[in-house]
N, C-alpha and C positions, 0 to 999 in steps of 0.2 A: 484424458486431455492433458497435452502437454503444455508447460506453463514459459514462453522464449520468445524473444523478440530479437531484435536486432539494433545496436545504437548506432546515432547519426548525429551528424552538428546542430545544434537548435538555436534559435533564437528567440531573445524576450520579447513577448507577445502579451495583450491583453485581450479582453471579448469585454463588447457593452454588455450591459446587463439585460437585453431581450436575448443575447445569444447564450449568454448564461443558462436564463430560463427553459431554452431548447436544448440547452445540453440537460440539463440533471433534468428533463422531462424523455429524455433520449435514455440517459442511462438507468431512469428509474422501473424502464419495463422489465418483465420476467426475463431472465436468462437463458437460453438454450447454450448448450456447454459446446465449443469451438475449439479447436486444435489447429494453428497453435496457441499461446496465450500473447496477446499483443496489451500495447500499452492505451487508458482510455483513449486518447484522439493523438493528433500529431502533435500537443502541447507536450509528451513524455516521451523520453528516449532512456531504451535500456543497454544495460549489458546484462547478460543472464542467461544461464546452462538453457538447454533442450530436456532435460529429464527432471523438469518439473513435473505438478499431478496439478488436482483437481479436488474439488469440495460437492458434497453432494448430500442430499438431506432422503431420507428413508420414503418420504412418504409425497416428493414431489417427482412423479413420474407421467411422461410427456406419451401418447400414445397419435397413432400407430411404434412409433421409433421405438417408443420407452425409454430415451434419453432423460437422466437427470437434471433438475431443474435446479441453481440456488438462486433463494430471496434473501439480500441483506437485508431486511427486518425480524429474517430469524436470531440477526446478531444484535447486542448492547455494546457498545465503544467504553473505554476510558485511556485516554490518552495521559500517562504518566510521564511529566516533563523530569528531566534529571540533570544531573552536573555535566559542565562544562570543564575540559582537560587540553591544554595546548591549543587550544582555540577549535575545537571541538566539539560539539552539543550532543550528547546522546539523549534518546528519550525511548521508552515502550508502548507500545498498545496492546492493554488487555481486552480481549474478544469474547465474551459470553456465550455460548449455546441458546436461544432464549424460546426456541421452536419445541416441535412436539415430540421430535424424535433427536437420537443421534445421527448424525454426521462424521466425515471423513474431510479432512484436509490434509494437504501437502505442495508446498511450494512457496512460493514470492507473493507477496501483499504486492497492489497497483496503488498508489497513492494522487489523490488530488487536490491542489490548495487553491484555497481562496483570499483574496482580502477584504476589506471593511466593508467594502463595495460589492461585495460579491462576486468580483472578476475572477477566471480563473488562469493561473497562477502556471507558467509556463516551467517544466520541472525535470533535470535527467535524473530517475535511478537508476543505481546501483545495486545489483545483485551480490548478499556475498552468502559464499566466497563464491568465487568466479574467474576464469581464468584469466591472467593478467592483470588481478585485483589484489595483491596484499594489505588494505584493510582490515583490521582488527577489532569488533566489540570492545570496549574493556568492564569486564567484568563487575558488576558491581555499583556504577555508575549512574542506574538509575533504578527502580522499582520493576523487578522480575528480570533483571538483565542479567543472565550467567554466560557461560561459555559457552552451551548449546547456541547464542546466536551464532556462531563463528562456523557452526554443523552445517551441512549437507543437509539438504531437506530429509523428513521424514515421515511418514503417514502418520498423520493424529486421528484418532477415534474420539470425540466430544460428543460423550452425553450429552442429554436436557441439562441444563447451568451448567455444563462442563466450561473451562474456559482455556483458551491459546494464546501466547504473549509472539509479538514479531519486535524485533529491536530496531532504531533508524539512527542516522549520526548526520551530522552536516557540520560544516567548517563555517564559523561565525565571522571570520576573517575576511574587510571585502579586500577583490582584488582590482589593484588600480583605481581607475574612478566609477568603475563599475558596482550600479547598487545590490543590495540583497535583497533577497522576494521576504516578504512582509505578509504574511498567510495568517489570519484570526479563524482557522475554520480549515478543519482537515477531511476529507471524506476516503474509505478504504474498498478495495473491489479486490475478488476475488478472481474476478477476467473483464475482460473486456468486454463493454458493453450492461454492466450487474449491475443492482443496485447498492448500492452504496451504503456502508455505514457510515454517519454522520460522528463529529468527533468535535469537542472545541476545547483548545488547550488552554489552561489556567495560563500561559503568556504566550505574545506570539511567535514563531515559526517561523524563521528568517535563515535562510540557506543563501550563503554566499555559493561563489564559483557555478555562477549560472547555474544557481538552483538544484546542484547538486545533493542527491540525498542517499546514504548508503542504508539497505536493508536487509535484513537479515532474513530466512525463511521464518514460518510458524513454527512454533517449538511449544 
């Protein structure tokens, strides 16, 4: 399964809270793995390679097909918020293994934010690196951030409690009179349409430039 989308111009948008409730009742079903990897709904626009991969868990096998299955409740979240540099916010999310078996990952985290309300949170990411993207990690900036975010995706093998860091950045900077998304509640997909790991960051998640968010593959 390859992990690619395509970006497009977005605009801020909200959902009441019943259409809330249809989404994360939509994306909390089982996953059957899809090619290619799109973003959760029209709320996200990407930029991002074609030779992403796919996560897949030993022991969830889909018959007749025999397609792999992944459930985000194999995962634990910890969302590690970190420093701020030239108007900048980097932060990490560590991923735990927490299922029965090992797993394979490779590719781009989906991210989805929410506010106080629960709305969700209209968002473009960024794939790095990616072409016509010189964005840079920096190093060091926050809890498990090294240089590897800055890599090419790479196939990870995660044992049971094995764990995967992915790195993200946003500009804190608003532009014009335009406001910043204000997210208390981060949820993480593997593809589109997966269930979600659930994430709540020690502050919130406020991405200027139209909810711009840069991220790095799993590492």
């Amino acid at each position: 399964m390859s992990f690619w989308t395509r970006c497009a111009p977005r605009t801020l948008a909200r959902e009441s809270s019943p259409q809330v409730v249809s989404h994360l009742r939509r994306i909390c079903c089982d996953l059957h793995l899809e090619s290619p990897r799109h973003s959760l709904d029209h709320h996200h626009d990407h930029h991002h390679h074609d030779n992403g991969g796919a996560l897949d868990h030993d022991d969830d096998l889909d018959h007749p097909t025999r397609e792999r299955r992944v459930r985000g409740q194999n995962f634990s979240g910890l969302y590690n918020t970190g420093e701020g540099a030239a108007g900048t916010v980097y932060a990490t999310v560590t991923l735990t293994n927490t299922g029965t078996t090992s797993c394979t990952l490779h590719g781009w985290p989906i991210l989805t934010l929410q506010d106080k309300l629960g709305a969700v949170l209209t968002s473009a990411l960024v794939d790095v690196p990616s072409a016509g993207n010189s964005f840079q990690f920096l190093a060091g900036s926050a809890t498990g951030l090294t240089s590897k975010a800055n890599d090419a995706p790479t196939t990870l093998t995660l044992a049971k409690n094995a764990t995967a860091t992915f790195a993200l950045a946003y500009s804190d900077v608003p532009v014009g009179t335009a406001a910043c998304e204000n997210a208390i509640s981060v949820f993480v997909q593997f593809a589109k349409n997966g269930t979600p790991v659930s994430l709540t960051p020690s502050e919130p998640v406020q991405p200027c430039s139209n909810g711009e968010i840069w991220l790095s593959p799993f590492y």
